[in-house]
N, C-alpha and C positions, 0 to 999 in steps of 0.2 A: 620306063612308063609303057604301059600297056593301050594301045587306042585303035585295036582291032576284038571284037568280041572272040574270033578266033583263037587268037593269041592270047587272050583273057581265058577262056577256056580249059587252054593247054596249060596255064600255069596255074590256075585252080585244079587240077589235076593230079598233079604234081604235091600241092598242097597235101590234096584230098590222101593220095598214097602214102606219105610223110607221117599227116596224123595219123590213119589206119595202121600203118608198119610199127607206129608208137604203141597205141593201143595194143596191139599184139602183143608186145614183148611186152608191156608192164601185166598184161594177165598170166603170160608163161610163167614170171616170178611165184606165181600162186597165190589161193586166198588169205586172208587174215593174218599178213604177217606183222609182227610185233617191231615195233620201230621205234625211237626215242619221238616224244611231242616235240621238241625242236622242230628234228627231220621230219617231223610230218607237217611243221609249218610251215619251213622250208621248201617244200614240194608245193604244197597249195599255193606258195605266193608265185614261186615260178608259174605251175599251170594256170593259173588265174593271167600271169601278166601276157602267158599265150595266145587265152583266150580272148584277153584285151585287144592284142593288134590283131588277130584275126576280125572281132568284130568290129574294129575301129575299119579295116578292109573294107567290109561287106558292106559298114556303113559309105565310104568310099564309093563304092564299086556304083550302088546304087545309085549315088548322085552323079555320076559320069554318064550312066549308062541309061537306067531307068529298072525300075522295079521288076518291068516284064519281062527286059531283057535277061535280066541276071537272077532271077528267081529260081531257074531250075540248080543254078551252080550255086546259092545259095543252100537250096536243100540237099544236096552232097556236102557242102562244107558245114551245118547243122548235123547231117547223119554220123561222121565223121568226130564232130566234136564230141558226139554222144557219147558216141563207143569209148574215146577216150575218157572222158569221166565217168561212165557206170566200171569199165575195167579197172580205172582208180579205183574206186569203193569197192568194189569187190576186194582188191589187192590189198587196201588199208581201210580200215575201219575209221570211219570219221571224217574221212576227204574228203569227202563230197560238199559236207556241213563249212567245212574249214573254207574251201575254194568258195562257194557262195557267198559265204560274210564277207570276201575279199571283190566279188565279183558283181557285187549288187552295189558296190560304188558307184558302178558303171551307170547306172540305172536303167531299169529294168524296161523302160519305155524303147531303148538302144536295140535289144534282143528283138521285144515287139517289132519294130520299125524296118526289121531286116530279113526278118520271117524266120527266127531260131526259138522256134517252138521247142524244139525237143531237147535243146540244151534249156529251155526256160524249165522246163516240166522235170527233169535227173537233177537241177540243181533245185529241186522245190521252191520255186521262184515264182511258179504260174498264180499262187493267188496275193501278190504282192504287189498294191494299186503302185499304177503308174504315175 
């Protein structure tokens, strides 16, 4: 358990480099590659179920901590997220669509409430009432 903002920082860091490092390597694969629909559902249910506990975190974090406190490491762990799923859709055609029907389970009020705008907006989610 984390109960120094500190210490919270350092391992949102950590996170924040993890996704990024991911990101990375799923764009070196290159664009539009051709994949069995399975494997491409396969992928969204996993990346979805990532971006579940990370926002399940964030929602977390918030209530520990408070909104102002953790708002800056919010917006790295958002920026972060982005990258990995615009580098998904670039990589595969359709993921993005796929991760969202799975990640709007979640609902969409979750993303709002934790300041993940920019994954609300790559998952075209932003005008989808709360």
């Amino acid at each position: 358990a984390v109960d120094a903002i500190v210490d919270l920082a350092a391992k949102v860091e950590v996170l924040v480099a993890d996704v990024t490092a991911c990101a990375k390597a799923v764009v070196a694969i290159g664009a539009n590659i051709d994949i069995d629909a399975s494997v491409k559902a396969d992928i969204a249910i996993k990346v979805a179920a990532i971006i579940s506990v990370i926002v399940k975190l964030c929602v977390d974090l918030v209530a520990k901590f408070g909104l102002l406190v953790v708002v800056g490491l919010l917006a790295k762990i958002d920026l972060c997220l982005q990258l990995l799923i615009v580098n998904l859709g670039v990589v595969v055609q359709g993921l993005i669509v796929l991760i969202a029907n799975i990640v709007v389970k979640l609902g969409v009020s979750v993303f709002v409430s934790v300041h993940l705008g920019l994954c609300l907006n790559v998952l075209g989610l932003v005008g989808i009432s709360l």
